[in-house]
DSSP file (Angstrom, degrees, kcal/mol; ACC not computed):
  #  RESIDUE AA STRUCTURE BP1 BP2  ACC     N-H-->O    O-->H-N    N-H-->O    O-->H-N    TCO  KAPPA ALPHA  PHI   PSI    X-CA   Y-CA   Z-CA
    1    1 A X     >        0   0    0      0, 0.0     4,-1.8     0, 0.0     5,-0.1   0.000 360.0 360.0 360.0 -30.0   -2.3  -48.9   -1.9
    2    2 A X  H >>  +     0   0    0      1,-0.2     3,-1.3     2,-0.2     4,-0.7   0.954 360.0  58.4 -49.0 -61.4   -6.3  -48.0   -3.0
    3    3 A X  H 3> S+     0   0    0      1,-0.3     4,-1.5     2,-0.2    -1,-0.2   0.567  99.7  50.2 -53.8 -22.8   -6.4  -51.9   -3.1
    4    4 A X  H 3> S+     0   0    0      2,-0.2     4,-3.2     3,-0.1     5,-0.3   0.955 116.6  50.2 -76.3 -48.3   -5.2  -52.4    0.9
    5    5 A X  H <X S+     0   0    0     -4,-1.8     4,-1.4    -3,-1.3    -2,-0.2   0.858 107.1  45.6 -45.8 -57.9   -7.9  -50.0    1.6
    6    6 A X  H  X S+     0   0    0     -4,-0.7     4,-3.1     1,-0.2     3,-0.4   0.908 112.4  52.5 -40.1 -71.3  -10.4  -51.2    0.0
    7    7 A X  H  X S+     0   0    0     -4,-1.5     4,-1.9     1,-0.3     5,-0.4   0.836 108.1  47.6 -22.1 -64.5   -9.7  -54.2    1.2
    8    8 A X  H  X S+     0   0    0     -4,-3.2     4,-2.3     2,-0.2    -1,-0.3   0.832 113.2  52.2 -78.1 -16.4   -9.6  -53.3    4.9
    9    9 A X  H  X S+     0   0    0     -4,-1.4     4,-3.1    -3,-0.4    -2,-0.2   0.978 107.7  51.4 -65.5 -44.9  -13.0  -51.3    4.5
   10   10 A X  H  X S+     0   0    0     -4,-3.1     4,-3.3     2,-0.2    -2,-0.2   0.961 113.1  43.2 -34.6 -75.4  -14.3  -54.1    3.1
   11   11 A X  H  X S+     0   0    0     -4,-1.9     4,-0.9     1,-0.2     5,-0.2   0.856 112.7  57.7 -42.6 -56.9  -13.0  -56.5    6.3
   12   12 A X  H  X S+     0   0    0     -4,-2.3     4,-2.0    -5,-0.4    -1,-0.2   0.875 100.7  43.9 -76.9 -28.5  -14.0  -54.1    8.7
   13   13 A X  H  X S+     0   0    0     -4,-3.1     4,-1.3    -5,-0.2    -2,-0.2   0.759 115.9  52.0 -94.8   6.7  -17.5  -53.5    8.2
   14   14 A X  H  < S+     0   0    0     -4,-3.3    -1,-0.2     2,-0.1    -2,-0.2   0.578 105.4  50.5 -83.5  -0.6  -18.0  -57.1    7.9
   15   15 A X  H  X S+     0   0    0     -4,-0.9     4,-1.1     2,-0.1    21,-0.2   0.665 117.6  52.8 -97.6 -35.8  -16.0  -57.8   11.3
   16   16 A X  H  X S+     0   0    0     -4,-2.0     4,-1.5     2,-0.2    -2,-0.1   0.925 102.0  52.0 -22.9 -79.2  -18.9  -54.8   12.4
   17   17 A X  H  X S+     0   0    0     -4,-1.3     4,-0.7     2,-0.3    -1,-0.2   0.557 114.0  42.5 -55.0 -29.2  -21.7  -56.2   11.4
   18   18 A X  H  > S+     0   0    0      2,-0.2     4,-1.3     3,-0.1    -1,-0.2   0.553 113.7  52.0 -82.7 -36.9  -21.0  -59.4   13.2
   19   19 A X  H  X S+     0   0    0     -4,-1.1     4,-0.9    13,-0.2    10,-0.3   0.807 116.6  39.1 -78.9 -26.1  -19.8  -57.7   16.0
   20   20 A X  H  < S+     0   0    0     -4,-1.5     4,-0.4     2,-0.2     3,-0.2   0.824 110.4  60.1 -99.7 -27.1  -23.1  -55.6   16.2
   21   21 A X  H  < S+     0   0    0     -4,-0.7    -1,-0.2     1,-0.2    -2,-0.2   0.921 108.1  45.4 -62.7 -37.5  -25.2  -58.5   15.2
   22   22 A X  H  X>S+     0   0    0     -4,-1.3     5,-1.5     1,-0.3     4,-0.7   0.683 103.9  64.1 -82.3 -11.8  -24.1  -60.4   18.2
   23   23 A X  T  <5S+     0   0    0     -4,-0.9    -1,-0.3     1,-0.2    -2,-0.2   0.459 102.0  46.5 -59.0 -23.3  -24.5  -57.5   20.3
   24   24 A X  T  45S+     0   0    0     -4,-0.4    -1,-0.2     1,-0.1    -2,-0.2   0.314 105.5  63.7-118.0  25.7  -28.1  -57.4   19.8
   25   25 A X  T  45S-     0   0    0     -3,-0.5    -2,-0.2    -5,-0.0    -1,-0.1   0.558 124.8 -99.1 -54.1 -50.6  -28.1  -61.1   20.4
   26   26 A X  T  <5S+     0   0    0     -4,-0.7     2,-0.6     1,-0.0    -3,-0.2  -0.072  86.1 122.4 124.3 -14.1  -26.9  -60.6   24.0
   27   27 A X      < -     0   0    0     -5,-1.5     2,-1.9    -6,-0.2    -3,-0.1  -0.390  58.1-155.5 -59.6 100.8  -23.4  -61.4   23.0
   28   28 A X        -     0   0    0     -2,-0.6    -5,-0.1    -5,-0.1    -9,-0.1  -0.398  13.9-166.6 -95.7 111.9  -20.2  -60.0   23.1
   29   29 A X        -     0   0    0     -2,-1.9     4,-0.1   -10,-0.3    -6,-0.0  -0.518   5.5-167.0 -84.4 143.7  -18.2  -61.8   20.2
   30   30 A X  S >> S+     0   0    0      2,-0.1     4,-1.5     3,-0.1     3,-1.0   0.914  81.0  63.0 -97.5 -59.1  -14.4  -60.6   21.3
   31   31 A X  H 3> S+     0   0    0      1,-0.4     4,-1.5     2,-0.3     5,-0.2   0.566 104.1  38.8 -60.0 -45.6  -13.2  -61.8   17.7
   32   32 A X  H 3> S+     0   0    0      2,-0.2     4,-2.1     3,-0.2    -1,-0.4   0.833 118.6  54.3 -78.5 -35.1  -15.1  -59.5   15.4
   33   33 A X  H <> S+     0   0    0     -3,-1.0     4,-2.8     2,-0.3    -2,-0.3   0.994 112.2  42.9 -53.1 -67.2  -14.4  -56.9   18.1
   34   34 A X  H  X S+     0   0    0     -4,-1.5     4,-2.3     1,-0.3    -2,-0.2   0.784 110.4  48.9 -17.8 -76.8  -11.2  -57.7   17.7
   35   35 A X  H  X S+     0   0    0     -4,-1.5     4,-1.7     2,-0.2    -2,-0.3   0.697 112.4  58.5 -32.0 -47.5  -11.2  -57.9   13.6
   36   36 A X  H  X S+     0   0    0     -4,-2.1     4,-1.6    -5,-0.2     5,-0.3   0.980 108.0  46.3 -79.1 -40.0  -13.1  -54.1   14.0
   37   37 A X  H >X S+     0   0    0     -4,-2.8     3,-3.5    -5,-0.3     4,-1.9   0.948 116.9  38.5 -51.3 -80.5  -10.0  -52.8   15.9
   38   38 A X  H 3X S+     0   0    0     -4,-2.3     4,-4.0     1,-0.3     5,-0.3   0.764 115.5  54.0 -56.1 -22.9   -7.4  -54.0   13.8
   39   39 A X  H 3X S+     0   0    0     -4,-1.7     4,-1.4     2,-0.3    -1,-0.3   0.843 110.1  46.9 -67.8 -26.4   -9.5  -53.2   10.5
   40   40 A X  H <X S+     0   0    0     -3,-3.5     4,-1.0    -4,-1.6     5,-0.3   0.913 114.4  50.3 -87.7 -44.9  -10.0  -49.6   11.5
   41   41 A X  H >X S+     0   0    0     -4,-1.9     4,-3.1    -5,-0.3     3,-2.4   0.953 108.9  51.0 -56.5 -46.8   -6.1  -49.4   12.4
   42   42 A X  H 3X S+     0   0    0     -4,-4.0     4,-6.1     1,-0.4     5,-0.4   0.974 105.3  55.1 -58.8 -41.9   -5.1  -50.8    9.1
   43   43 A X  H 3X S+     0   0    0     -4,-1.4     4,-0.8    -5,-0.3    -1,-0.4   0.681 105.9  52.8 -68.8  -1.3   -7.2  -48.3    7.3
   44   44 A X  H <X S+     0   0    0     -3,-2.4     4,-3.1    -4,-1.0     5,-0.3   0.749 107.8  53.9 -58.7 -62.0   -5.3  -45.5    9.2
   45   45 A X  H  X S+     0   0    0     -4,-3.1     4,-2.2    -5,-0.3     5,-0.3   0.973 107.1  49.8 -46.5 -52.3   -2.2  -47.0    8.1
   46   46 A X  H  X S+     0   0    0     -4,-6.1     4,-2.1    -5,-0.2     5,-0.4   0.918 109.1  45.0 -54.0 -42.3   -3.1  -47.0    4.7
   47   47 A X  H  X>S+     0   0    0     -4,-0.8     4,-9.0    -5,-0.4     5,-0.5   0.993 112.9  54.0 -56.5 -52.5   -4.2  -43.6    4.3
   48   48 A X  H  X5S+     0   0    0     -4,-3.1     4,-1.4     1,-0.2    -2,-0.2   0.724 114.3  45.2 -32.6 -62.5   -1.1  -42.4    6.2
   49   49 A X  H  X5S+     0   0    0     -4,-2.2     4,-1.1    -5,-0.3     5,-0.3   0.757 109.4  55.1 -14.5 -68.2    0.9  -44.6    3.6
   50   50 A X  H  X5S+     0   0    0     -4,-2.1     4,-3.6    -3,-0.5    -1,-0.2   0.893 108.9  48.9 -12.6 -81.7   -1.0  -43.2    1.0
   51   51 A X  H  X5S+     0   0    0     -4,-9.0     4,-2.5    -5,-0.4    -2,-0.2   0.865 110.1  41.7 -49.7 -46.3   -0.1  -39.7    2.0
   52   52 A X  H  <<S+     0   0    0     -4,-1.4    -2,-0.2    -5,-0.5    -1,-0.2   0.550 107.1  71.5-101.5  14.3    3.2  -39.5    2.4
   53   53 A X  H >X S+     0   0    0     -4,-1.1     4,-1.2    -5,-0.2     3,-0.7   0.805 113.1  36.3 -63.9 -67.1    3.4  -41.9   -1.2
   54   54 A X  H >X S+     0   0    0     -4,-3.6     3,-2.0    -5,-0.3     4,-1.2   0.932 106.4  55.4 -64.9 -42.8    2.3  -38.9   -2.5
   55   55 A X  H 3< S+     0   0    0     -4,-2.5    -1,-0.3     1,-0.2    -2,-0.1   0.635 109.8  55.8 -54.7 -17.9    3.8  -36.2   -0.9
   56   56 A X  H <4 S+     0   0    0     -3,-0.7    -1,-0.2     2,-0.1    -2,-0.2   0.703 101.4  61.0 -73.5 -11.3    7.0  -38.1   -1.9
   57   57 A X  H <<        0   0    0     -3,-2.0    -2,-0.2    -4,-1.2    -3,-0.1   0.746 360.0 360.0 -92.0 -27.0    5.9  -38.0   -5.5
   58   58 A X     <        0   0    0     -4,-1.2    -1,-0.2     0, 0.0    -2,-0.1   0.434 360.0 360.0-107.1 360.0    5.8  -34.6   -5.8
């Protein structure tokens, strides 16, 4: 499960960075906007996941 995290931190602040670059372009890119939504939701899931992984464990 670290590895999904990781993974989606990863994903999201490069979907960010793109979204913010193109914002100070004059742009609004919807698709990295997009990519920033879902990336921040995944990484919710995961912790949640995470959480109650453990709390099962013990």
């Amino acid at each position: 499960m670290k590895s999904f995290i990781t993974l989606g931190i990863i994903i999201t602040i490069s979907a960010l960075v793109v979204f913010v670059y193109g914002f100070i372009k004059g742009e609004f890119l919807f698709g990295p906007f997009i990519a920033t939504v879902i990336g921040i939701n995944f990484i919710f899931i995961a912790f949640a996941r995470l959480k109650q992984e453990r709390e099962e464990a013990t």
